[in-house]
Backbone as a chain_set.jsonl record, in Angstrom:
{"seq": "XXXXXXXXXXXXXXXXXXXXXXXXXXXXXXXXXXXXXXXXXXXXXXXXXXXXXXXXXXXXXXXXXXXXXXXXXXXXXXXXXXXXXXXXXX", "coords": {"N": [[-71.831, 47.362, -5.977], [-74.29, 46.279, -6.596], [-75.72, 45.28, -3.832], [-74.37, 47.434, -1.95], [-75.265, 50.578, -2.881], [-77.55, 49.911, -4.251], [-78.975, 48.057, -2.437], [-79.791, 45.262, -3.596], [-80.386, 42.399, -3.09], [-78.577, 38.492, -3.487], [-80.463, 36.577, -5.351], [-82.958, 38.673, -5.888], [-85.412, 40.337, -7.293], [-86.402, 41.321, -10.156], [-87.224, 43.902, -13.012], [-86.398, 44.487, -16.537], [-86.076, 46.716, -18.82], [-86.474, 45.912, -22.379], [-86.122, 46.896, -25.39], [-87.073, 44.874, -28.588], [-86.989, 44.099, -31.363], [-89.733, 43.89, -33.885], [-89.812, 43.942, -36.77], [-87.9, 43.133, -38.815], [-87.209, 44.722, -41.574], [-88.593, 46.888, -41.054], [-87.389, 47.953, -38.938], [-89.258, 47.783, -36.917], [-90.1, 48.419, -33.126], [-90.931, 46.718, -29.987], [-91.307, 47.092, -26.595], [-90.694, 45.699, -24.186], [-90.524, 44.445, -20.751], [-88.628, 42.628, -18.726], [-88.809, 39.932, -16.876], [-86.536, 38.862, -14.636], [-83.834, 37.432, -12.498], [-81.427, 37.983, -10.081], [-78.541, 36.399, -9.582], [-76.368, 34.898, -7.481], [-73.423, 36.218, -6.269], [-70.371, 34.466, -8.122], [-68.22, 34.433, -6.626], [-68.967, 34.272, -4.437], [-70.527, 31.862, -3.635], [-70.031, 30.411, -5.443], [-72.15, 29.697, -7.238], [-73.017, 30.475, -9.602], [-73.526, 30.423, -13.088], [-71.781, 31.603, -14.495], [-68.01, 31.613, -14.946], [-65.877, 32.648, -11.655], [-64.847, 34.971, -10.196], [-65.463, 37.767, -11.722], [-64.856, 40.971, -13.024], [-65.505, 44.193, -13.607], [-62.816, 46.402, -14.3], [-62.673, 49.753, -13.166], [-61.026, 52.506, -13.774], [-59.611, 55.69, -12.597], [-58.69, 58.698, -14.135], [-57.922, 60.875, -13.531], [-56.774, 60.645, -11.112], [-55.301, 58.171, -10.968], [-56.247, 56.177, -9.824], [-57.886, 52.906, -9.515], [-60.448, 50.579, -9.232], [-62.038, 47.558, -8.842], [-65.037, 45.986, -9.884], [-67.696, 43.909, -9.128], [-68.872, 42.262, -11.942], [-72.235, 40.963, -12.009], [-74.706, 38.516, -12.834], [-77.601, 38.206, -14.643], [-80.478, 36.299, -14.569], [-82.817, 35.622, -16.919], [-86.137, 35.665, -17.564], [-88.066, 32.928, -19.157], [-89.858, 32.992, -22.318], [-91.855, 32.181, -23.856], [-93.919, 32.492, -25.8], [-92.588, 35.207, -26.844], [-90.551, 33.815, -28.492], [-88.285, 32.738, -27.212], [-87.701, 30.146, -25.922], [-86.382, 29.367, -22.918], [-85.358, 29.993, -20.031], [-82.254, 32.104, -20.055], [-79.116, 33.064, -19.135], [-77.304, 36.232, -18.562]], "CA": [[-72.827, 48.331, -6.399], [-76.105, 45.782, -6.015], [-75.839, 45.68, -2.751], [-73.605, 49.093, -1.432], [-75.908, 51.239, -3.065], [-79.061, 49.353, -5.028], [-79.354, 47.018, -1.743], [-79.906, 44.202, -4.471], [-79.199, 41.02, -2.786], [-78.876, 37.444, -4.343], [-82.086, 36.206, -5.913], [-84.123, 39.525, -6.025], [-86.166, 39.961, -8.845], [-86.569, 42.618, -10.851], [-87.382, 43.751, -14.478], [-85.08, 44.863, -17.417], [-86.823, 47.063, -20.242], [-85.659, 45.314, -23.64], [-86.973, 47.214, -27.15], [-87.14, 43.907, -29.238], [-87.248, 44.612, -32.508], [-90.152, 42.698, -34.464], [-89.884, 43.697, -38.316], [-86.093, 43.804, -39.31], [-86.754, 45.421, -42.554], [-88.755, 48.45, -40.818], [-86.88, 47.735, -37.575], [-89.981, 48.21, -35.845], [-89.863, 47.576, -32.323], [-91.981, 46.875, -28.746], [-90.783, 47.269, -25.766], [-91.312, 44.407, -23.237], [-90.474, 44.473, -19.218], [-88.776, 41.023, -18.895], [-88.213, 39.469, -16.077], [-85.251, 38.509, -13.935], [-83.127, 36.906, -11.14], [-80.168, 38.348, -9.513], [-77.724, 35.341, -9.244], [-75.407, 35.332, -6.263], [-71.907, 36.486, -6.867], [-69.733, 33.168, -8.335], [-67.043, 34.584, -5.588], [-69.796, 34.307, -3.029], [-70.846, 30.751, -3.107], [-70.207, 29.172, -6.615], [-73.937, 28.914, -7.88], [-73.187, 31.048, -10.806], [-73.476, 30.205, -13.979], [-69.968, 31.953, -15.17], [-66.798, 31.739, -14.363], [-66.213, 33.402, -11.003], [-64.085, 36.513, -10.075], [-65.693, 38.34, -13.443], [-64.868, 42.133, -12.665], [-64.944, 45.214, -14.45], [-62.306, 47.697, -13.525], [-62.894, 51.095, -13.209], [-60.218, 53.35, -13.749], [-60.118, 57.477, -12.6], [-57.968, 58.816, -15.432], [-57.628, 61.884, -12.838], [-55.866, 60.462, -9.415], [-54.707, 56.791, -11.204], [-56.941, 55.079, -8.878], [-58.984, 51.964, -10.065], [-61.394, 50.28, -8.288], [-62.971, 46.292, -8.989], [-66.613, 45.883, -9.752], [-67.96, 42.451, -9.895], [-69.802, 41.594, -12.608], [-73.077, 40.191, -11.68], [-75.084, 38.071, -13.601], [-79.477, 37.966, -14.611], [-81.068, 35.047, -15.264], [-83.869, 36.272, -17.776], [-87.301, 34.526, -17.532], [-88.317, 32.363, -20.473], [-90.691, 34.372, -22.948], [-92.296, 31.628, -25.312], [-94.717, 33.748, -26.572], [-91.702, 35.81, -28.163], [-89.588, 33.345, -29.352], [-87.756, 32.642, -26.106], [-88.958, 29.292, -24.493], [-86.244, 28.693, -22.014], [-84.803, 31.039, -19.456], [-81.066, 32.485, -20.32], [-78.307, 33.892, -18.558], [-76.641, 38.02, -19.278]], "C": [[-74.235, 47.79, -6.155], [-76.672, 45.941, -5.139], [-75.34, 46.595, -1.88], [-74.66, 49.473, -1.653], [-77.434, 51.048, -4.174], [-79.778, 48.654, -3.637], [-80.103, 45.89, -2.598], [-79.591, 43.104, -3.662], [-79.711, 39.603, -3.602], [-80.778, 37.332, -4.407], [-83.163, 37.377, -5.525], [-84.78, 39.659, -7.058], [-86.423, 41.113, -9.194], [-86.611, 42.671, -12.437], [-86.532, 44.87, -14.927], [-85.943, 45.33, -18.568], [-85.684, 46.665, -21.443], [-86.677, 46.086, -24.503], [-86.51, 45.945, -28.247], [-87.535, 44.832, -30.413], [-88.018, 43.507, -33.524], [-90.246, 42.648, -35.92], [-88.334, 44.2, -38.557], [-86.431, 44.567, -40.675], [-87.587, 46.995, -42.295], [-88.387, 48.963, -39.745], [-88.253, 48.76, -36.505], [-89.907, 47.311, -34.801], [-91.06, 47.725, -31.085], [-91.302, 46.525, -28.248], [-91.352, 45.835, -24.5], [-90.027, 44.35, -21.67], [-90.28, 42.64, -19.068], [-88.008, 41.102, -17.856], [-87.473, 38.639, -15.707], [-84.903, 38.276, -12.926], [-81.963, 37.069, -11.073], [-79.438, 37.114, -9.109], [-76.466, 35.901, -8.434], [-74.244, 35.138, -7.227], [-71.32, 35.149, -7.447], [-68.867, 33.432, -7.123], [-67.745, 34.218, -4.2], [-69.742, 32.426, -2.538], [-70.79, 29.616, -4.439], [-71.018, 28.419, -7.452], [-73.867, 29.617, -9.179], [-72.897, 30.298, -12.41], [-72.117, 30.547, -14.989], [-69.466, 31.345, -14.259], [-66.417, 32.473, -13.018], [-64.788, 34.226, -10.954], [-64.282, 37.309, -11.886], [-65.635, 39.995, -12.658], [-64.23, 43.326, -14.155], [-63.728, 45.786, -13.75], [-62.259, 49.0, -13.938], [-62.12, 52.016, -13.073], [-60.695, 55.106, -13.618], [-58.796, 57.719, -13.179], [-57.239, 60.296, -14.31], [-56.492, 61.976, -11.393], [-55.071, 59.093, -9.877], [-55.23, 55.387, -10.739], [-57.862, 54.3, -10.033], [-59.222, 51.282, -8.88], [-62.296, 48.996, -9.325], [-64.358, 46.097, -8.794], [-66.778, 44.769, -9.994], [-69.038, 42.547, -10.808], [-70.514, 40.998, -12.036], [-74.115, 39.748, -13.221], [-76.771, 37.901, -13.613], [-79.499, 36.783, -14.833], [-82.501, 35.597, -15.82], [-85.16, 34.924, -17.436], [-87.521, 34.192, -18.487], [-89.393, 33.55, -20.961], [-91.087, 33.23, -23.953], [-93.038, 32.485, -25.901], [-93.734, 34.481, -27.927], [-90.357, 34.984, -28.519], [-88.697, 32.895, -28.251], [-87.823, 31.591, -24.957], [-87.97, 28.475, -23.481], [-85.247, 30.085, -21.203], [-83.195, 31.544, -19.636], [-80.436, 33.795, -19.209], [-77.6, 35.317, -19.034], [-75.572, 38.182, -17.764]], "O": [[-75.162, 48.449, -5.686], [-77.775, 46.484, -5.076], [-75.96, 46.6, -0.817], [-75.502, 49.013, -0.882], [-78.117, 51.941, -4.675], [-81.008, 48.633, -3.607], [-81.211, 45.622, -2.135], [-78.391, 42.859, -3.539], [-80.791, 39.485, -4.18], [-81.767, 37.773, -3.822], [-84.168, 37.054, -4.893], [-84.575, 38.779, -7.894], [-86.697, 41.962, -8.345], [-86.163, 41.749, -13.12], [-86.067, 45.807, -14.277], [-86.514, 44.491, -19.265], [-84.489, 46.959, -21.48], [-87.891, 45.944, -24.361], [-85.421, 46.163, -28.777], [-88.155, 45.895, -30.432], [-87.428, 42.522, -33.97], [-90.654, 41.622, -36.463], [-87.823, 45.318, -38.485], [-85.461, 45.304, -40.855], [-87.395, 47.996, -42.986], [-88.741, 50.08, -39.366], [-88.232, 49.775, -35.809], [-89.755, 46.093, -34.896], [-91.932, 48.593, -31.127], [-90.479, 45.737, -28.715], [-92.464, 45.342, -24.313], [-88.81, 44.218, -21.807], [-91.107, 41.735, -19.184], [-87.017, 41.804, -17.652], [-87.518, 37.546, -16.271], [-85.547, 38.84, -12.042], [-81.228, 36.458, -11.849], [-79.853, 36.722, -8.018], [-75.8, 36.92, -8.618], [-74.031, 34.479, -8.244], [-72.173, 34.334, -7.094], [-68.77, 32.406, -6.451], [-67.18, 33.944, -3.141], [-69.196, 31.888, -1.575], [-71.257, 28.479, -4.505], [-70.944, 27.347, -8.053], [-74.775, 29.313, -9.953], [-71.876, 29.633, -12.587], [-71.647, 29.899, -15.924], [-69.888, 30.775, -13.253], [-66.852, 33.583, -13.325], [-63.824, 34.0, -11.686], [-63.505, 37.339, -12.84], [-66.403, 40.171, -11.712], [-63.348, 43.364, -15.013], [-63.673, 45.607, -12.533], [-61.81, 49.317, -15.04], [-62.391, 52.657, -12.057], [-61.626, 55.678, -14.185], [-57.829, 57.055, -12.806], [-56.053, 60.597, -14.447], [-55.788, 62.857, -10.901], [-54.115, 58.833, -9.147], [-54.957, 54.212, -10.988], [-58.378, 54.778, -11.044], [-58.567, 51.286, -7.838], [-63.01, 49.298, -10.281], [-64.852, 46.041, -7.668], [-66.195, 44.289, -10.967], [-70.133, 42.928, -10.396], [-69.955, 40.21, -11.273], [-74.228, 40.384, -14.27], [-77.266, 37.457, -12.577], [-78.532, 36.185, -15.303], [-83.286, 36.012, -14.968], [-85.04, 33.726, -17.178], [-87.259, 35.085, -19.293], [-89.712, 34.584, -20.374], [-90.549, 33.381, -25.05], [-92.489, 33.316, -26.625], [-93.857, 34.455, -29.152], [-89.282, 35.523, -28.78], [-87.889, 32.321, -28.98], [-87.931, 31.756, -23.741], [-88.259, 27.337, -23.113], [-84.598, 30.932, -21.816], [-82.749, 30.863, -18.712], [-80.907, 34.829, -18.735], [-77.366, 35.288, -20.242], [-74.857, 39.173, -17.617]]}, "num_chains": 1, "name": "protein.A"}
C-alpha cells in the first residue's frame, strides 16, 4: 500500500497529526504535526526495528479471498519540548 498506491518509499518523511491530550482531568487537548520516517520493510533488508514478516491480513467476507499487508513501521521524531526527548518507533 506505501508504495502501490501512496508511492511511499523507505525513508520518506512525512507528518502524523497526534491530538495529545495536556490536562487529563479536563482532557484538554492540542494537536501537534509530528514528524516521521518511513523505515524500510524488515522483509526488505533487515534495518527494521521489529520483527520482520509483520502483516495484517485482510480478509473479503464476500468471495473468501484474503490478501497480506505488511505492516510498516514510523520512526517518530523526538519532541522534548513535550515530554518526548528521544525518537520512538509505531
Amino acid at each position: 500500500l506505501c508504495t502501490s498506491i501512496l508511492d511511499l518509499k523507505p525513508n520518506a518523511r512525512l507528518e502524523v497529526r497526534w491530538d495529545l491530550i495536556t490536562d487529563e482531568e479536563s482532557e484538554t487537548t492540542t494537536t501537534r504535526w509530528w514528524g516521521a520516517t518511513l523505515l524500510p520493510n524488515a522483509d526488505a533488508d533487515n534495518t527494521s526495528p521489529l520483527p520482520p514478516s509483520r502483516y495484517h491480513l485482510l480478509d473479503d467476507d464476500a468471495t473468501g479471498d484474503a490478501v497480506r499487508i505488511p505492516i510498516r513501521t514510523l520512526r517518530y521524531d523526538a519532541y522534548p519540548d513535550g515530554g518526548y526527548p528521544e525518537t520512538a518507533c509505531q
